[in-house]
N, C-alpha and C positions, 0 to 999 in steps of 0.2 A: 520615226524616220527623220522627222528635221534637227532631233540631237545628234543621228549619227552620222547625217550632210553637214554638220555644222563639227562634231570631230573631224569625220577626212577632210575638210578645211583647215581647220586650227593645228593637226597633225605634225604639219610642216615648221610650226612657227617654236622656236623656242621661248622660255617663261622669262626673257628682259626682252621681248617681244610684244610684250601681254598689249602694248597703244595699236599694234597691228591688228593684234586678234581681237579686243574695242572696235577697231572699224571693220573687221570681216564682219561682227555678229551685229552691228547695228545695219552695215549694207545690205545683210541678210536678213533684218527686219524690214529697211526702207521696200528692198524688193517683192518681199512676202508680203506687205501691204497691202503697195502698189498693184499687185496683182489679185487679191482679196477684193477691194475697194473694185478694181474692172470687175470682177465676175458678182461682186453684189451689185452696181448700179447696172446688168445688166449688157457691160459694153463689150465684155471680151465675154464672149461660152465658148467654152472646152469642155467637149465631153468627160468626165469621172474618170470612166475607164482607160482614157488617151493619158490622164495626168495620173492615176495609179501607176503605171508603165511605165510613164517616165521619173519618177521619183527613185527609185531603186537605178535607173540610166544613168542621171547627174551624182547618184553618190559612184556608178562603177567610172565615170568618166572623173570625177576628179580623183578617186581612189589610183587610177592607172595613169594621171598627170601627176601625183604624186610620185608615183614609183619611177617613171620615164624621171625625171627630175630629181631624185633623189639623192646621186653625188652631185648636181651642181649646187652650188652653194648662191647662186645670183637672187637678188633681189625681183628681179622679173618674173623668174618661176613664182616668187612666193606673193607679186602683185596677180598672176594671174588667177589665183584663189579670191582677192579682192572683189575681180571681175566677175567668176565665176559664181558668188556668192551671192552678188546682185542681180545677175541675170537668171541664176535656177531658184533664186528664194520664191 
């Protein structure tokens, strides 16, 4: 599941893109850390079952931000994969 939140990400990006798609997959580490490091010292719990659920949500929601966005060509659309990568990592 996190190669194929981390395709519909990078999906967008084309290959003289590739410093873009460098910072999606490292922000998508810093995030997935970040959120590792809370649930082992204890500080953030979420249920298993809540975060199953939502894993397969963040790839249909950036899967259908892709597609909504699709002929634009703006740089916005494709920082908000940036975003997105940090905060569902």
């Amino acid at each position: 599941d996190h190669i194929l939140f981390l395709v519909a990400l990078c999906v967008v990006f084309i290959v003289k893109e590739w410093k873009r798609v460098l910072w999606l997959v490292t922000l998508f580490t810093v995030g997935h850390s970040i959120t590792l490091a809370l649930s082992a010292y204890k500080i953030l719990n979420i249920d298993v079952a809540l975060i199953e659920f939502l894993i397969p949500v963040t790839i249909f929601i950036t899967g259908v931000f892709n597609i909504i966005h699709l002929k634009r060509e703006e740089a916005n659309a494709n920082n908000i994969n940036l975003i997105f990568a940090l905060i569902f990592g």
